[in-house]
N, C-alpha and C positions, 0 to 999 in steps of 0.2 A: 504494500500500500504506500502510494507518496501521497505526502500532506505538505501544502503548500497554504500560507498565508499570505497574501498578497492584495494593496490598494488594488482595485482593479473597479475603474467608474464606467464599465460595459453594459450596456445591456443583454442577458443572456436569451441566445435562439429559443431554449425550449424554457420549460420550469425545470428550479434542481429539486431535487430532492431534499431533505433536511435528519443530519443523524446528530447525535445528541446536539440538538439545538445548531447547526454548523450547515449552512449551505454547502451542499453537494452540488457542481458541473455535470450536466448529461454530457453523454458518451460524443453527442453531437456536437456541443459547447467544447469540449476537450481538444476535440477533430479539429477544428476550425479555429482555435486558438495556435493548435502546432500546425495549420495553414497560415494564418496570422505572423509566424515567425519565421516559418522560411522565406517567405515573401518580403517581408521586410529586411530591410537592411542591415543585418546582422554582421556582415561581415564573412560568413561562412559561405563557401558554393555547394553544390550539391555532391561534388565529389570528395572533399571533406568531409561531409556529411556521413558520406557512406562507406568513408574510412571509422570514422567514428562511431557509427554504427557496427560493423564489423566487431570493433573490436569491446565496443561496450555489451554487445549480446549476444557477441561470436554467431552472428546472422551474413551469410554472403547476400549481398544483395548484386543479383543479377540486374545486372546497366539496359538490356533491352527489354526483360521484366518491367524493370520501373520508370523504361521512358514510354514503356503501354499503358502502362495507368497514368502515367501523364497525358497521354493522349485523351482518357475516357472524357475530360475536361469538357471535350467537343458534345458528349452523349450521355452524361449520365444525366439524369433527372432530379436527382435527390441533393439538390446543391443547397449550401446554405444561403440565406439572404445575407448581403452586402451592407453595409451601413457607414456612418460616418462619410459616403460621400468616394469610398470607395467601388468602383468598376470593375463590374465582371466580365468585360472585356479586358482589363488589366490582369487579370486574375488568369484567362486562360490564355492568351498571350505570352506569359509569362511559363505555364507551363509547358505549350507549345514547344515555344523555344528549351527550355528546358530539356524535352523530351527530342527534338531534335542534335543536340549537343551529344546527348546519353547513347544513340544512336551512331553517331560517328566515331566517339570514344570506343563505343563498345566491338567494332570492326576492325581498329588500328590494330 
């Protein structure tokens, strides 16, 4: 279990749930917040990423694996709403390219 305490003045997609008196994040809220931070400018690319992944879950994450779900961006349905004026054109754009990058990498 991670337990995080954090300002956070967002409003949440779904309702959380509430355990001993503590707001709880839906699965969806959660989702969309670690969208929230890849997206942003963190300073990480996505191949550091998945070194870092690698090695924090000892998980291989296959490069043309993960530039098809970057693709689904185009298809899925279940997306979350956008707010503060952010663009979900930005949003699939972003992993477009993304997913195109992971593709070329993954060929060399």
């Amino acid at each position: 279990m991670k337990v995080e305490f954090t300002y956070y003045p967002f409003t949440r997609i779904s309702p959380s749930i509430k355990l001993v008196n503590l707001p709880i994040d839906s699965v969806l809220d959660i989702a969309t917040n670690m969208l929230f931070t890849i997206i942003s400018d963190t300073g990480y690319g996505i191949d550091e990423l998945i070194v870092r992944a690698k090695s924090k879950f000892d998980w291989h994450v296959d490069k043309l694996q993960l530039g098809k779900q970057f693709l689904s961006v185009q298809t899925d349905s279940d997306k979350p709403r956008f707010c503060n004026g952010f663009a979900e054109a930005k949003c699939k754009e972003f992993f477009l390219n993304e997913s195109r990058k992971l593709g070329l990498s993954a060929i060399k």
